[in-house]
C-alpha positions as CSV (number, residue, x, y, z in Angstrom):
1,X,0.0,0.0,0.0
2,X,2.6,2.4,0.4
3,X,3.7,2.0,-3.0
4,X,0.2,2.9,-4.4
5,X,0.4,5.9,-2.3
6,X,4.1,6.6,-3.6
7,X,3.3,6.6,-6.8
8,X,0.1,8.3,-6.9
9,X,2.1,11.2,-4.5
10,X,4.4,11.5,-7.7
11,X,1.4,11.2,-10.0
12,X,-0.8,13.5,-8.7
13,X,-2.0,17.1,-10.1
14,X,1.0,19.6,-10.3
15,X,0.0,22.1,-8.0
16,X,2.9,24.7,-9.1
17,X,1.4,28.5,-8.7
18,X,1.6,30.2,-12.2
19,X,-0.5,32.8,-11.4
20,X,-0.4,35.6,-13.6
21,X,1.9,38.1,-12.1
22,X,-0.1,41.9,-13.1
23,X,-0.7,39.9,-16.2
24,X,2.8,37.9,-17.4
25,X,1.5,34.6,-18.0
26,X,4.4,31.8,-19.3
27,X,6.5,31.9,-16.5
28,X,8.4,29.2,-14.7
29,X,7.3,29.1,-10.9
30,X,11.2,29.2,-10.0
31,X,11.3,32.8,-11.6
32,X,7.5,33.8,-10.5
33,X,9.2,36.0,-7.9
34,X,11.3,37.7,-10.1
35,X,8.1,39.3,-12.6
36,X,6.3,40.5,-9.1
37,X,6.0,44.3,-10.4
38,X,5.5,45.6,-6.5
39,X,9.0,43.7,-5.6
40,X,10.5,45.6,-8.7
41,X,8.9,48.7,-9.0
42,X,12.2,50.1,-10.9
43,X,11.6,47.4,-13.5
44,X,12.2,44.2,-14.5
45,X,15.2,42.7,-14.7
46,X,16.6,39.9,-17.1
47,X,16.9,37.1,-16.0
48,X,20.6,36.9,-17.0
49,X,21.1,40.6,-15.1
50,X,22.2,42.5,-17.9
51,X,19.8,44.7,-18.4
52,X,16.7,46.0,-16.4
53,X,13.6,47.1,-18.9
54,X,10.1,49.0,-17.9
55,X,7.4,46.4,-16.3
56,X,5.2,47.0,-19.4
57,X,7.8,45.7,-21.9
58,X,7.2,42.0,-20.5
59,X,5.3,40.0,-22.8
60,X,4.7,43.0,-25.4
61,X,5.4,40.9,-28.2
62,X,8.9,42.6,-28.7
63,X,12.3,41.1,-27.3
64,X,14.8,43.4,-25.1
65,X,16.2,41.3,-22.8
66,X,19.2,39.1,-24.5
67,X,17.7,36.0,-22.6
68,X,14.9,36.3,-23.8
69,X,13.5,36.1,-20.6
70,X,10.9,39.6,-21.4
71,X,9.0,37.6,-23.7
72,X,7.6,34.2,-21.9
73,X,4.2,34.0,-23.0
74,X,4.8,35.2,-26.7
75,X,6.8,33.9,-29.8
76,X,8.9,37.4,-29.8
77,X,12.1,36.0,-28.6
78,X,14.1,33.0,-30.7
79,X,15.2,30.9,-27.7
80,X,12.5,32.4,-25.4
81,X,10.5,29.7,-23.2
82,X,7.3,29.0,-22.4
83,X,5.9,27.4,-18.8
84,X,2.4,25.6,-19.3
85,X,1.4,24.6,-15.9
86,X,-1.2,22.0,-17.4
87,X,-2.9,21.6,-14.3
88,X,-3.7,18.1,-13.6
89,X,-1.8,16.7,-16.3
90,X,2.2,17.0,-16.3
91,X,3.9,21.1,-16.5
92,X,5.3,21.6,-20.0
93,X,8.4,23.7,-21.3
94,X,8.0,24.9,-24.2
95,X,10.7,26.7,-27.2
96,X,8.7,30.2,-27.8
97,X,8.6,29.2,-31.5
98,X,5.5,26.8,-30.9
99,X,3.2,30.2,-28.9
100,X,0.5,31.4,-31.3
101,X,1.5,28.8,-34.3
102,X,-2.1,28.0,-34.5
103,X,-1.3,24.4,-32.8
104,X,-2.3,23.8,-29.2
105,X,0.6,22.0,-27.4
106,X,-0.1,22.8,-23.9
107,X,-3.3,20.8,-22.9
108,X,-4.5,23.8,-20.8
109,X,-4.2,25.7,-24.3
110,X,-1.2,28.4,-22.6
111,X,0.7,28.7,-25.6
112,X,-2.4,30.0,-28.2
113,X,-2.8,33.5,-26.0
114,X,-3.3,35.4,-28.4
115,X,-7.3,34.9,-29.1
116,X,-7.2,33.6,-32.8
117,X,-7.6,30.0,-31.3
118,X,-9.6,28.6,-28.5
119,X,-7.7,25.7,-27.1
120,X,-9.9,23.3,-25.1
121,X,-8.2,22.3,-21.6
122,X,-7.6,18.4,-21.5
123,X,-5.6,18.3,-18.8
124,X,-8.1,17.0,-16.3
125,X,-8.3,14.0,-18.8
126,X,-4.8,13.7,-19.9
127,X,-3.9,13.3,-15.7
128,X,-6.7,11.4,-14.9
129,X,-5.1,8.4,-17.3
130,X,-1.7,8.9,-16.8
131,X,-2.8,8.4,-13.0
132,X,-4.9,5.1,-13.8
133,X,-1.8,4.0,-15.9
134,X,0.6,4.4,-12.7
135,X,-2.2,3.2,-10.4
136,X,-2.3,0.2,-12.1
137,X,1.4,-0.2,-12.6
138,X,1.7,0.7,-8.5
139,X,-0.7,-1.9,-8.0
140,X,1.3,-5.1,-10.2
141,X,4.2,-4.2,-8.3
142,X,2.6,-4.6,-5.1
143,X,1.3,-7.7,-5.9
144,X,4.5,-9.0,-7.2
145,X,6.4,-7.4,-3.8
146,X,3.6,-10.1,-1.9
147,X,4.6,-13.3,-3.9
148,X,7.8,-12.5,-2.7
């Protein structure tokens, strides 16, 4: 029994906060802090520190910062990255290429932001499996751990 509850611990809905931050959306929870406008009122800064731009350049479809790091909910950036917290399914990563291409990749639909495409959210679905799947796996290893 304290496999199953192992696994389905590990298996369970991420619960990472990707709130918006006064509305940058795309951002990794490790970096959340670092896009709280009222903890930078001077601006924000890359997240390599080489240069610091105006709060209301993030995410305004135009790359300043070298790292790309302005630009995490847009396609404005080559190299940028985007955060899809998925919610109940697994958090996603992806290159900034794939935000607004018209193709939802993110199940909670994070990458198509820009209103030409409504993505429908399947993560609740996608996790629900991908639980079962484990839950099942949890539960032949169990089994086999009692044979022995």
């Amino acid at each position: 029994m304290l496999l199953v509850s192992l696994v389905l611990a590990i298996a369970a809905p991420a619960c990472h906060a990707n709130s918006p931050v006064w509305g940058v959306h795309g951002v990794h929870p490790i970096h959340l802090a670092q896009y709280d406008q009222p903890t930078h009122p001077h601006g924000f800064k890359c997240l390599d520190g080489s240069i610091t731009v105006k709060n209301d350049k993030v995410n305004d479809d135009y790359c300043d910062c070298p790292d790309a790091s302005d630009e995490p909910g847009t396609s404005a950036c080559m190299g940028g990255r985007l955060y899809c917290r998925n919610r109940g399914h697994t958090p996603l990563v992806l290159d900034s290429s794939f935000v607004n291409d018209g193709i939802c990749d993110c199940c909670d639909g994070a990458d198509e932001n820009n209103g030409r495409l409504k993505c429908t959210n399947t993560c609740m679905e996608l996790g629900a499996s991908k639980r079962e799947e484990l839950n099942q796996l949890a539960l032949a290893a169990e089994m086999g751990l009692l044979l022995v």
